[in-house]
N, C-alpha and C positions, 0 to 999 in steps of 0.2 A: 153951551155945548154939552151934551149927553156921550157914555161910553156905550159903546152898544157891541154885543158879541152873538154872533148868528152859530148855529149848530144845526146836527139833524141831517147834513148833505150825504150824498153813497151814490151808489149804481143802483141804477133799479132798472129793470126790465120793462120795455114798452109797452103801454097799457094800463102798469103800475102805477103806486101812489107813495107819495114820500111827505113827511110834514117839515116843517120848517120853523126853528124857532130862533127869537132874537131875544136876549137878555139886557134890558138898560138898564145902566147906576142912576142913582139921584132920585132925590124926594118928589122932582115935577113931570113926571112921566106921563102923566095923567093930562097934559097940557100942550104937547108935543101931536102932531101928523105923523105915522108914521109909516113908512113903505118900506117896498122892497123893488129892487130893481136886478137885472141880470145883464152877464155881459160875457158871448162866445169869442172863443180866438178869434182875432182880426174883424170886429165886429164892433160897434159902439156900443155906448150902453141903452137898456131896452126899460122903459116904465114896465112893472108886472102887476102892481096893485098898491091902494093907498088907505088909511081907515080915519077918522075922524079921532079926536082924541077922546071922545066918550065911547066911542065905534058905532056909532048911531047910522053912519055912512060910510060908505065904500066906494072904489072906483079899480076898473080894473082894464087892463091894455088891451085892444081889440085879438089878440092870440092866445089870449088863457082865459077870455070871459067864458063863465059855464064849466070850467075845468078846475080851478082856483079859488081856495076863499081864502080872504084875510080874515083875521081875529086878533082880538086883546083881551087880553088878560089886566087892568090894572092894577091892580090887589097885587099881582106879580111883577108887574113891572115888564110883561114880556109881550110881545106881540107872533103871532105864527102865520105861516104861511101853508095849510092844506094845497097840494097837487096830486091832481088824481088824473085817469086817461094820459098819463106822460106820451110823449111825444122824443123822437131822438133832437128833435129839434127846442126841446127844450134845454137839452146840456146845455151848461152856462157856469160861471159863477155867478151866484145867489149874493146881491148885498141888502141889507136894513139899514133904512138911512130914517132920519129924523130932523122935523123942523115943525117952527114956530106954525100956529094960525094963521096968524095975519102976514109971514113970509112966504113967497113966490117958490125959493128955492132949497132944495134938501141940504142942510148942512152940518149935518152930523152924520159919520157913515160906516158901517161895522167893518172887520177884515175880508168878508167874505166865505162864502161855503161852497164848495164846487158840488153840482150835482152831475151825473154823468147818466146818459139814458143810452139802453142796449136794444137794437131791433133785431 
């Protein structure tokens, strides 16, 4: 399990562009999937994008493809989340979650970063 702390969330104006970053502890960062997902009041939660742990690949949720990019930084330890053309329908909280290769499922997961879009 990895600590992971996201920053970077605010109001921005629709149309706008906000970046997103996630800070993890530990030596194996570099070894890790790591994503980000989002989740509106009364809402589930939503896949937004995912990166490979060299970041050679990417995947991204049928509602922010072309809008979104992921990145890593490993040297950093940090992974980011570019969104640009926001949408009101983007407002969420923002998490970064992290998990193994050869695991299925995300299980390490930051606290969250609210982002809010204004039309």
């Amino acid at each position: 399990q990895v600590q992971l702390v996201e920053s970077g969330g605010g109001l921005v104006q629709a149309g706008g562009s906000l970046r997103l970053s996630c800070a993890a502890s530990g030596r194996t960062f570099s070894s890790y999937v790591m994503g980000w997902f989002r989740q509106a009041p009364g809402k589930g939660r939503e896949f937004v994008a995912s990166i490979s742990p060299s970041g050679g690949s990417t995947l991204y949720g049928d509602s922010v493809k072309g809008r979104f990019t992921i990145s890593r930084d490993n040297a950093k330890n940090t992974v980011f989340l570019q969104m640009n053309s926001l949408k009101p329908e983007d407002a969420a909280v923002y998490y970064c979650a992290a998990r193994y290769s050869r695991q299925v499922d995300f299980g390490s997961w930051g606290q969250g970063t609210q982002v809010t879009v204004s039309s």
